[in-house]
C-alpha positions as CSV (number, residue, x, y, z in Angstrom):
1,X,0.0,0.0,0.0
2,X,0.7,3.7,-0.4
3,X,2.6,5.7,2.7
4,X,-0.4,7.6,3.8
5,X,-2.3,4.1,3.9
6,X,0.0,2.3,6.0
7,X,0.2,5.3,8.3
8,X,-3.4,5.7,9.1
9,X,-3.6,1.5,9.5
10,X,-0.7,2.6,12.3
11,X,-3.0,5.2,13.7
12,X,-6.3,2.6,13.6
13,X,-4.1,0.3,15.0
14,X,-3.2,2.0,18.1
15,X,-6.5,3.2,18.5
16,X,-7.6,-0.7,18.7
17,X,-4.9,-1.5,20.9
18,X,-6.6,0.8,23.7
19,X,-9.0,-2.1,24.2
20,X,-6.0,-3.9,26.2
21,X,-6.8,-3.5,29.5
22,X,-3.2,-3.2,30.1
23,X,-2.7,-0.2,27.7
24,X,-5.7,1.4,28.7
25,X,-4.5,1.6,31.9
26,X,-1.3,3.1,31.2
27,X,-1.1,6.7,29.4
28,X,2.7,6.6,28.7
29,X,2.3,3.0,27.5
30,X,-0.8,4.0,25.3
31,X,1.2,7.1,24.0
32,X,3.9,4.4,23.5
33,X,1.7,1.9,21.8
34,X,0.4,4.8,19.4
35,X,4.0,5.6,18.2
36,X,5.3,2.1,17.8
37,X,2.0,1.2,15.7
38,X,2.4,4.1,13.5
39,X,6.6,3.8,12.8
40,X,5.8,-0.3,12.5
41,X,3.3,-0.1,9.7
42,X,5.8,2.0,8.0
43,X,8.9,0.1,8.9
44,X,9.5,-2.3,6.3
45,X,9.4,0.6,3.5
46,X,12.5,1.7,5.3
47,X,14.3,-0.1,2.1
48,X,12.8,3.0,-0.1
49,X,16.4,4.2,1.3
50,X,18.1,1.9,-1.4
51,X,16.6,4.8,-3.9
52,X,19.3,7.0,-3.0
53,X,22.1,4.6,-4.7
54,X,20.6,4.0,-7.8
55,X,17.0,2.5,-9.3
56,X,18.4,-1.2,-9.8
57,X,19.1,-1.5,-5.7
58,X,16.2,-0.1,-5.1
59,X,13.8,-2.2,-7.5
60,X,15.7,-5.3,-7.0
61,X,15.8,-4.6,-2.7
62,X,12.5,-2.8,-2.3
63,X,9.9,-5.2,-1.3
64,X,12.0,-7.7,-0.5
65,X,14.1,-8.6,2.3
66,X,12.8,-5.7,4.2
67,X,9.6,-7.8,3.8
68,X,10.2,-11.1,4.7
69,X,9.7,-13.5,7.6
70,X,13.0,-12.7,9.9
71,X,12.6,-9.1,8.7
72,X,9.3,-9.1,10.5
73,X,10.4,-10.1,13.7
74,X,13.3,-7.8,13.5
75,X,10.9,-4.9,12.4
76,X,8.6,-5.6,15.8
77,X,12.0,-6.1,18.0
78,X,13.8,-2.4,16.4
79,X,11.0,-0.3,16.4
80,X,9.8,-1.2,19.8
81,X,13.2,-1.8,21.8
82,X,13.7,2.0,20.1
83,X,11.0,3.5,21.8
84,X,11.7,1.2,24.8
85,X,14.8,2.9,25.7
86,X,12.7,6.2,26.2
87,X,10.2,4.6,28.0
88,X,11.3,1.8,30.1
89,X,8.6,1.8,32.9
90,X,6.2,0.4,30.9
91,X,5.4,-3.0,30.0
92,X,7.5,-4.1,26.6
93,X,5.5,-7.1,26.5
94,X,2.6,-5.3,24.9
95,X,4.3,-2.5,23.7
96,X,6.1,-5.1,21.3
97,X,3.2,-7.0,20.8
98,X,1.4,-4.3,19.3
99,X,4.4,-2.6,17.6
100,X,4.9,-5.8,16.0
101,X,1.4,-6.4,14.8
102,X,1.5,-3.7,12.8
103,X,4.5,-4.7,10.7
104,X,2.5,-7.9,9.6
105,X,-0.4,-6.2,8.6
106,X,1.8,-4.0,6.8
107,X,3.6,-6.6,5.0
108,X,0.3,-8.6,4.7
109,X,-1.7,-5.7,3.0
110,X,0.8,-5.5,0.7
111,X,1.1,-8.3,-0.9
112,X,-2.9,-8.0,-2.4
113,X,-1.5,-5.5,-5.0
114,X,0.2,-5.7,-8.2
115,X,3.3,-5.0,-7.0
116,X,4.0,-7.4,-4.3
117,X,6.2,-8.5,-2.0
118,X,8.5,-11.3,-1.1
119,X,7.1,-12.2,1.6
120,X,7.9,-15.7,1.9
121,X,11.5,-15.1,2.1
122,X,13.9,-17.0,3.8
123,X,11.0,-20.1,2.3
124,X,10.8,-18.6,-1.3
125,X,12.1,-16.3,-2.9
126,X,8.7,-15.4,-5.2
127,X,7.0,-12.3,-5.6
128,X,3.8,-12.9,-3.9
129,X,1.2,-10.1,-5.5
130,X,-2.6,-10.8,-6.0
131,X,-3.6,-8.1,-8.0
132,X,-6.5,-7.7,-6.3
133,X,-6.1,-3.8,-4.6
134,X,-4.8,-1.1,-5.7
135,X,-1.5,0.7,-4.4
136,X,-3.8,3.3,-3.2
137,X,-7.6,2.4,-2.9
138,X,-9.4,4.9,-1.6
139,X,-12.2,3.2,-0.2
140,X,-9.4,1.5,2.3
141,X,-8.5,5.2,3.2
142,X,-11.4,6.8,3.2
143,X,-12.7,4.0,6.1
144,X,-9.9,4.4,8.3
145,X,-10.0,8.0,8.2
146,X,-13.8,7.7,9.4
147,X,-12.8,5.4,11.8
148,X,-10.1,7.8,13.1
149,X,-12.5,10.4,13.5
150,X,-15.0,8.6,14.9
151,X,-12.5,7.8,17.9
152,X,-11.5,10.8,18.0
153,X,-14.8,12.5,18.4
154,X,-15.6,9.9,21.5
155,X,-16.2,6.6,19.8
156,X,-15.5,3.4,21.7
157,X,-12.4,2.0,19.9
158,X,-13.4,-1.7,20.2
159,X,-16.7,-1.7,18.5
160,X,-15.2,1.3,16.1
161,X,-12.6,-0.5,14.7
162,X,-13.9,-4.0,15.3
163,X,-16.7,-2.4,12.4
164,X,-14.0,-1.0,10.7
165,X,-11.9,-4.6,10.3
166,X,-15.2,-6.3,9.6
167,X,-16.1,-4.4,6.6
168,X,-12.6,-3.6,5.1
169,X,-12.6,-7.5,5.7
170,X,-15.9,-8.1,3.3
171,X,-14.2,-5.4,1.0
172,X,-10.9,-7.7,0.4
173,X,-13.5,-10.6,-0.3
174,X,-15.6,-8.6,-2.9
175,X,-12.5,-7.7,-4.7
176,X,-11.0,-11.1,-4.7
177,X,-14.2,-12.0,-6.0
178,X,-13.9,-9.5,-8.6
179,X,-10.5,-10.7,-10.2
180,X,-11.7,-14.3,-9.8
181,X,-14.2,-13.7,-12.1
182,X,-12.0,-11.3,-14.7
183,X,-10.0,-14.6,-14.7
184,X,-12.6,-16.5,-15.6
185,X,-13.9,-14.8,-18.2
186,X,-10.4,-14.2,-19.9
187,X,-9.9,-17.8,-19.8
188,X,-12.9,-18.7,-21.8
189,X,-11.6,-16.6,-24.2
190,X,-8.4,-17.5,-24.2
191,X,-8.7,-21.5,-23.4
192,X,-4.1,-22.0,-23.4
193,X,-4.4,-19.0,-21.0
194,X,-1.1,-20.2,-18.5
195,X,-1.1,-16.9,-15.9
196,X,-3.0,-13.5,-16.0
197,X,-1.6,-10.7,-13.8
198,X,-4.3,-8.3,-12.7
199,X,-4.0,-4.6,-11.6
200,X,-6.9,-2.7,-9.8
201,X,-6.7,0.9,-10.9
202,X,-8.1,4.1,-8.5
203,X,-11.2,3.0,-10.0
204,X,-13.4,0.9,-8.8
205,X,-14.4,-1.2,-11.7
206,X,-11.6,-0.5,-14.3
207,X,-8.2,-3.2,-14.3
208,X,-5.3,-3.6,-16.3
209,X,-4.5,-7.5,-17.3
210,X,-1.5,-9.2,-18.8
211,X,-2.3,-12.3,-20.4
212,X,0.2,-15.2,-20.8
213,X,0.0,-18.1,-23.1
214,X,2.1,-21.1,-24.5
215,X,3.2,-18.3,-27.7
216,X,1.8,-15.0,-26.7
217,X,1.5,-12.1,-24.3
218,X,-1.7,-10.1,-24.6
219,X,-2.4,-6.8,-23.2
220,X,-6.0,-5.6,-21.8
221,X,-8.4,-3.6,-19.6
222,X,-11.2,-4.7,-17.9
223,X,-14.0,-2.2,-17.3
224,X,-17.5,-3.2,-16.0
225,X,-16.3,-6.7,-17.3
226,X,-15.8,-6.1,-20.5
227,X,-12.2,-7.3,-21.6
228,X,-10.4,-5.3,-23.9
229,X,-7.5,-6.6,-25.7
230,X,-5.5,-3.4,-26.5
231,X,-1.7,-5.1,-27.4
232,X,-0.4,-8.4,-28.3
233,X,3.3,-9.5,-28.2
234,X,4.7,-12.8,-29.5
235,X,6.3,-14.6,-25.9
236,X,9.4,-15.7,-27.6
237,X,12.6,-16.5,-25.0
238,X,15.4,-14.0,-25.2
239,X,18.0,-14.7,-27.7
240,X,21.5,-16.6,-27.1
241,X,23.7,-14.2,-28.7
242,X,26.9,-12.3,-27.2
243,X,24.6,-9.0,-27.4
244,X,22.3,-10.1,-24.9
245,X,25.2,-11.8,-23.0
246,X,26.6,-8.2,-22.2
247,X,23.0,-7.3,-21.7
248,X,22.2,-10.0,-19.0
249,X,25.4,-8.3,-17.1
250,X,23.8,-5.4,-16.7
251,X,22.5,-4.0,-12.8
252,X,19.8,-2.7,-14.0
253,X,18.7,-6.0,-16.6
254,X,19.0,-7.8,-13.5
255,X,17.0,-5.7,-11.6
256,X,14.5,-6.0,-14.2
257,X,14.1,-9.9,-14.8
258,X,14.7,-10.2,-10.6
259,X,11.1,-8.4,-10.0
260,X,9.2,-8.6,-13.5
261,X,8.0,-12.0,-14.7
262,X,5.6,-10.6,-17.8
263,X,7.9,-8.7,-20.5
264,X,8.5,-8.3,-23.8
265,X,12.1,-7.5,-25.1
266,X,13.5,-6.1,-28.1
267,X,16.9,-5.4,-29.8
268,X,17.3,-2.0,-31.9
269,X,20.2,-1.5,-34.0
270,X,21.7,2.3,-34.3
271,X,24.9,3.7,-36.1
272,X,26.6,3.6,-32.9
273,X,25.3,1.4,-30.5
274,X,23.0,-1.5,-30.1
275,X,20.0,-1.1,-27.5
276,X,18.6,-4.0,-25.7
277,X,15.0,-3.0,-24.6
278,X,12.9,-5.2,-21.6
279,X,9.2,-3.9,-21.0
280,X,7.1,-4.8,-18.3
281,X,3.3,-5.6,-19.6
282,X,1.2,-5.3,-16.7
283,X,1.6,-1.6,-16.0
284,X,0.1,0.0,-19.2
285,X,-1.7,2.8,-19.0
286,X,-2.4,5.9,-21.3
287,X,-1.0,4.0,-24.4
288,X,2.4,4.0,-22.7
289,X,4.2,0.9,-20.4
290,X,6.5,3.3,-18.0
291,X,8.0,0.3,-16.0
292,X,11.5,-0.4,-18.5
293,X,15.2,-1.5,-18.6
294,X,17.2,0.0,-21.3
295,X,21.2,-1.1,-22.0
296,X,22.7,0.5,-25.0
297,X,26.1,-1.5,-26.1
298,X,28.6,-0.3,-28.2
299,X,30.2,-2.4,-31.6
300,X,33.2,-3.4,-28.6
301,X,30.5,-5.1,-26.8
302,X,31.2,-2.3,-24.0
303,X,28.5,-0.9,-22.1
304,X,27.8,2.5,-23.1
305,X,25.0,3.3,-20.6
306,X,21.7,1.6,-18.9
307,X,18.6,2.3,-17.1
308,X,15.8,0.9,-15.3
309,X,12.6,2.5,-13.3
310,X,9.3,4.3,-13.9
311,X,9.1,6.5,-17.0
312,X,6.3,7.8,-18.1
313,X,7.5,9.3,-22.2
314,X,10.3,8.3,-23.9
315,X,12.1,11.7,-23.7
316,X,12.1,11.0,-20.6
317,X,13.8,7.8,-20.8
318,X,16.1,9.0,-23.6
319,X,17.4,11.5,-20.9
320,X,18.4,8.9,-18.1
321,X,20.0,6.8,-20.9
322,X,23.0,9.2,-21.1
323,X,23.7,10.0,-17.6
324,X,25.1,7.3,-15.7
325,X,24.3,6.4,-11.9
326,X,27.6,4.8,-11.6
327,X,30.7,4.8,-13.6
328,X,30.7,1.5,-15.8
């Protein structure tokens, strides 16, 4: 989920835990509670730090270890041994109990979306992402922000949020409902269907899907359940040839094939260089597919400059092409 998301679940969170008798009873450790909910649903995105090295640590770390199963636990044990230190008279049994339960629904909210997470890290190493909520969905928002103010305004927290959970909960099964259905459907039409990889949009009842088959890649939206098929790509392996050798050696190509697993690639020869081209298919949107890795080689098989990340026009991308993070 978005920032502001995973801070208000902090907020909702800590709001909930009041209903601990032992929490309740104790200001500092309610104050306490608050702050270690609020920094522990934001703790695993930490890794957005990765960002300020280049784009291939980030999209090859973010989401990933900083997500995973001893990350978790480590998350819950930081964040409240932190605040522990400025508040030692109060009982770190529950302050790490709730502290920690928000990093798990953090890390368990985001692995619904198209994006993902690997979450089953040290087990697997797979990107675990449903498809089935958006990034940002503001009817998730938009509840916990009434659910904030309620409490705020005098509300008892238990039956506030337990309301709260309880219909965000039936939310999460309409929209699982929803994709299982757009899966349906796509698959009677396209019986040799292997995979589809959904992505909910802001709106309600609009999705992107990339289609994968035994030869092809097809390209789509969904809206009010009618599938339209808007690109097609032949699925063809990439070639064995030194150009793509040098490619595959690239940070940012292996950022690229570490986190995307529906692409299309393509090789462009220029005067100078050759450029090696990997586009991810299941971001589409306005006619454009902003999630790329570009390499451009030189005729010495030398690496003349790369890039990978969110772009949303090709002058854009052009730009990033010729200044380079690193010196290669």
């Amino acid at each position: 989920m978005d920032t502001g998301t995973h801070i208000v679940m902090g907020i909702a969170l800590g709001g909930l835990a009041t209903v601990d008798p032992v929490v309740q009873n104790d200001p500092v450790l309610s104050s306490a509670v608050l702050v270690g909910t609020i920094v522990g649903s934001h703790a695993p995105d930490f890794d957005t730090v990765f960002k300020l090295k280049n784009n291939a640590t980030y999209i090859r770390h973010h989401r990933g270890a900083s997500h995973s199963v001893p990350a978790v636990i480590l998350w819950g044990l930081l964040v409240s041994g932190a605040i522990y230190m400025f508040v030692p008279e109060v009982s770190y049994l529950h302050l790490w109990m709730w502290t920690a339960l928000a990093v798990v629904i953090h890390v368990f909210v985001d692995i619904f979306n198209a994006y993902g997470t690997q979450a089953y890290r040290p087990f697997s190493r797979k990107w675990v992402a449903h498809g089935f909520i958006n990034t940002f969905d503001p009817y998730i928002f938009i509840l916990h922000i009434a659910g904030i103010g309620a409490w705020a305004l005098g509300a008892h927290p238990g039956y506030t949020w337990i309301v709260m959970y309880a219909v965000m909960l039936l939310y999460y099964i309409k929209r699982y409902m929803d994709k299982r259905e757009i899966v349906r459907k796509i698959k009677e039409y396209y019986p040799e269907t292997e995979k589809v990889a959904t992505s909910p949009t802001i709106k309600q009842n609009y999705w992107r899907v990339a289609i994968t088959t035994r030869t092809k890649y097809y390209v789509g939206t969904v809206e009010h359940r009618h599938i339209e098929i808007v690109d097609e790509f032949d699925r063809e392996p990439l070639p064995d040839d030194p150009v793509m050798e040098v490619a595959l050696e690239d940070k940012n190509i292996q950022a690229f094939l570490n986190f995307s697993p529906v692409y299309n690639w393509e090789v462009r020869d220029f005067d100078d260089f050759t450029e090696v081209r990997l586009t991810d298919l299941r971001y589409r949107s306005k006619g454009y597919y902003p999630f790329n890795a570009v390499v451009q080689i030189d005729d010495n098989m030398r690496i003349m400059s790369s890039y990978t990340g969110w772009i949303f026009s090709e002058q854009k991308l052009q730009s990033k092409l010729f200044v380079h993070e690193d010196p290669i």
